[in-house]
C-alpha positions as CSV (number, residue, x, y, z in Angstrom):
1,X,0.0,0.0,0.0
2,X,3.1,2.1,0.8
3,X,4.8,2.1,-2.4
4,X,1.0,2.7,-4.2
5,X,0.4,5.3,-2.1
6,X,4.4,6.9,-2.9
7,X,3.4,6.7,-6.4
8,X,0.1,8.3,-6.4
9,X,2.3,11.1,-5.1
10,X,4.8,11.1,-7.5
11,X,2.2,11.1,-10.1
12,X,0.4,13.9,-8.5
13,X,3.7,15.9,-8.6
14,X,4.2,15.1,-12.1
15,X,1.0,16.1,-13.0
16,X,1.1,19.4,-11.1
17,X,4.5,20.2,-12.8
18,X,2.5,19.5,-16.5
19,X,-0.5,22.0,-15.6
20,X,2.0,24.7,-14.3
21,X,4.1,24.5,-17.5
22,X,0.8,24.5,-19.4
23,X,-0.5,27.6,-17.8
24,X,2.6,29.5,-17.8
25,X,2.8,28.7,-21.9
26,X,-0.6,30.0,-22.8
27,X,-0.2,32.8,-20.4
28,X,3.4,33.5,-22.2
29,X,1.8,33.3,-25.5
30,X,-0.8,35.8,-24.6
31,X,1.6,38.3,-23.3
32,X,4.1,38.0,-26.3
33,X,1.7,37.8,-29.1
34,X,0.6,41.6,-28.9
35,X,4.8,42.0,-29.9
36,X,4.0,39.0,-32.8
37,X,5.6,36.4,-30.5
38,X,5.0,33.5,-29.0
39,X,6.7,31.5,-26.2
40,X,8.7,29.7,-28.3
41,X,9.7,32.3,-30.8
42,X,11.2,33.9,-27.9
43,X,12.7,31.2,-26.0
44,X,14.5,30.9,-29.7
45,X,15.5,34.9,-29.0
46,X,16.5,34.7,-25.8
47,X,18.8,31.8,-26.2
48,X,20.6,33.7,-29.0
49,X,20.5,36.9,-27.1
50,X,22.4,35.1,-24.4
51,X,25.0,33.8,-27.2
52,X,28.2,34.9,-26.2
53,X,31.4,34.6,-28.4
54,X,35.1,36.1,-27.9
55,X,35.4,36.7,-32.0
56,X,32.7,37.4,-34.7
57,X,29.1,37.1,-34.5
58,X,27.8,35.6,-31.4
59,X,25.6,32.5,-32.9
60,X,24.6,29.1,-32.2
61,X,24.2,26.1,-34.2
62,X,20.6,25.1,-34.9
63,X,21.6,21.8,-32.7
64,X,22.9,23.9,-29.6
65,X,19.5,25.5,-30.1
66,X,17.3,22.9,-29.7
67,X,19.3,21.5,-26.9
68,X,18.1,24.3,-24.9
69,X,14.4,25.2,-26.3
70,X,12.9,21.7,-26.5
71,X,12.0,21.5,-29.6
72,X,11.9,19.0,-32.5
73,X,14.4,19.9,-35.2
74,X,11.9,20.2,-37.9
75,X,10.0,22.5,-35.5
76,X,12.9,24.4,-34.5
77,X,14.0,24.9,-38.0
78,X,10.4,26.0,-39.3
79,X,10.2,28.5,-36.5
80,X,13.8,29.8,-37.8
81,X,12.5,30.1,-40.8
82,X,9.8,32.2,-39.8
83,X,12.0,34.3,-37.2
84,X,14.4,34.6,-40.7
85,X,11.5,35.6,-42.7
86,X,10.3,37.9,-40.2
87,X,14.3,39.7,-40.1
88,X,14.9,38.7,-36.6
89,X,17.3,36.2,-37.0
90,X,19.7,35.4,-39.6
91,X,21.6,32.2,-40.6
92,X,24.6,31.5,-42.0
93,X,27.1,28.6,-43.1
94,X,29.2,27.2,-40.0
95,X,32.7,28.0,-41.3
96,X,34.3,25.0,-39.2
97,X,32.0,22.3,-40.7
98,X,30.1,23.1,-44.4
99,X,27.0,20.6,-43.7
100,X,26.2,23.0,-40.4
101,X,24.0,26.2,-40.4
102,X,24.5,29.1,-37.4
103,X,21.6,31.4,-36.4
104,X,22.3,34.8,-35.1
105,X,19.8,37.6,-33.6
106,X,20.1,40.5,-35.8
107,X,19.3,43.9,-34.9
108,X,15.8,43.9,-35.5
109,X,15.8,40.8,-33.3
110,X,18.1,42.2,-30.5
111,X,15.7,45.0,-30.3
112,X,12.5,42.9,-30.0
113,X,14.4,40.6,-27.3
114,X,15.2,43.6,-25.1
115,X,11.8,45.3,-25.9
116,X,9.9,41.9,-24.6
117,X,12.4,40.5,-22.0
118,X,10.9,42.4,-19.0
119,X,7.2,41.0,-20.7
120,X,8.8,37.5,-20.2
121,X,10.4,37.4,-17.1
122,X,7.5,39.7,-15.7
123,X,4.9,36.5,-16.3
124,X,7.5,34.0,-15.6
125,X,7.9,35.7,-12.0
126,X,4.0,35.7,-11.6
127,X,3.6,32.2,-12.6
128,X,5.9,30.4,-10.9
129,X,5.6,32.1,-7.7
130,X,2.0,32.3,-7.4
131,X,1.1,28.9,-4.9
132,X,-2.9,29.2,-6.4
133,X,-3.3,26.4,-8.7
């Protein structure tokens, strides 16, 4: 009964962690889509924004990306295309290995980041330290 009982909890947790996240995303998307946005698009900013290099445009590789955004590659690289099409980002031939493409913010894209960052972290900080279900 013990261990059913442990793992009613666990699942409870687990559950609880999945409705948080889901709240926090639509209420993410809500705040960012007056600026065009949504949570994605600028988790995709913010990790570039936070790019730092010693030499040369600060960018990452569309797999460093998605290592930190959770997101398929096909749907990381259709929401670079948009972000390209849109003139926030821009991509580029990795210069160290042919086969690889680099995304960089440009300064379109910086602007928007630093325009909606305090938007962000304003919900984020609301969200996750509200206790109210």
């Amino acid at each position: 009964m013990a261990a059913t009982q442990a793992e009613q909890a666990l699942v409870e947790q687990w559950r609880d962690i999945l409705a948080l996240h889901a709240r926090t995303q639509c209420e993410l998307d809500r705040a960012l889509h007056g600026h065009g946005l949504c949570a994605s698009d600028f988790e995709v900013l913010d990790v570039l924004a936070g790019c730092r290099a010693p030499k040369g445009t600060p960018s990452y590789r569309v797999q460093e990306i998605s290592e930190r955004v959770h997101l398929s590659q096909s749907a990381l690289s259709r929401l670079i295309a948009r972000l390209e099409k849109e003139g926030l980002v821009e991509r580029c031939m990795c210069p160290q290995d042919r086969r690889g493409v680099r995304v960089a913010l440009t300064a379109k894209g910086r602007a928007l980041h630093g325009e909606v960052l305090p938007v962000q972290r304003a919900v984020l900080a609301r969200m996750l330290t509200d206790d109210t279900p």
